[in-house]
Residue, then its C-alpha position, 0 to 999 in steps of 0.5 A: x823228224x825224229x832223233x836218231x837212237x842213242x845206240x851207237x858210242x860217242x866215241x863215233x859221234x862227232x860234234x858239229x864243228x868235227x862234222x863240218x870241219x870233215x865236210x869241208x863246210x862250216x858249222x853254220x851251213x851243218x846247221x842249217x842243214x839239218x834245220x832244212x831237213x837235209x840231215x836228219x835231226x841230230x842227237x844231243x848231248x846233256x849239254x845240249x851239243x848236236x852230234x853227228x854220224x859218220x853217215x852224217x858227214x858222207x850226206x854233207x859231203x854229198x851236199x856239198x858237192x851238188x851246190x858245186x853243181x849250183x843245185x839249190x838246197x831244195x833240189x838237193x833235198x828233193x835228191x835225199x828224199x828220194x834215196x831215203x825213200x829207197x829209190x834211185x835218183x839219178x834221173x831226178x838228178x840228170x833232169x835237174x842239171x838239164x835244167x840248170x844247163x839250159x838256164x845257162x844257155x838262156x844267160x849266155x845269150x842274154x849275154x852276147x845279145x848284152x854285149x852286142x849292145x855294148x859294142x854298138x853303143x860304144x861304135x855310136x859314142x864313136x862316131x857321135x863325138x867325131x860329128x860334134x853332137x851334143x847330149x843330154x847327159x851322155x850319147x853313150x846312152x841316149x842313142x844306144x839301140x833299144x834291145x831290151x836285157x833280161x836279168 
């Protein structure tokens, strides 16, 4: 990527930390960012300072809200791209929520099939120490049913 012009004024630049303070976001993420593409390479004082628009501090808006969304940086630049490339990207967009929304009902079950496994373990460590049976380490665990967990 190629800097932008130094056309505007400074009195409309910001320093890193002005733009990630506006942002919400700290000047570590800012530069990160920009370092990932997700904002275009920023212009630089003599000193070596990044400078920022206040187009810049609307995209890091716009990131910070799509990680809200649990959108991962390469998603939300994937959505920048494409806008910067004059297209519309809500169907993009739509299409990745769904797909985050779908991984959320894989976990949930993953979770109620966890916790089904837990009850029953917990029912069995019952009813095992009111029959006085003996365990290696714990009955808890040895005679909990074998329903395998995904991560």
């Amino acid at each position: 990527m190629t800097p932008r012009s130094l056309g505007e004024t400074s009195a409309r630049l910001l320093t890193v930390g002005r733009a990630a303070a506006l942002s919400g976001l700290s000047p570590k993420a800012v530069r990160l960012y920009e370092r990932k593409g997700l904002l275009p390479e920023a212009e630089r004082t003599e000193s070596g300072y990044r400078l920022f628009t206040a187009d810049d501090v609307a995209v890091l808006h716009f990131i910070r809200q799509a990680r809200t969304l649990d959108l991962t940086l390469e998603e939300i630049k994937d959505v920048l791209d494409l806008q910067r490339g004059g297209e519309q990207p809500c169907a993009r967009v739509t299409g990745l929520l769904d797909a985050h929304i779908a991984g959320i009902d894989r976990k949930l079950a993953d979770l109620r099939r966890l916790r089904r496994s837990l009850l029953a373990a917990r029912r069995a460590a019952g009813t095992a120490r009111r029959g006085g049976h003996d365990a290696v380490v714990c009955q808890i665990i040895e005679h909990a049913p074998a329903e395998p967990v995904r991560a």
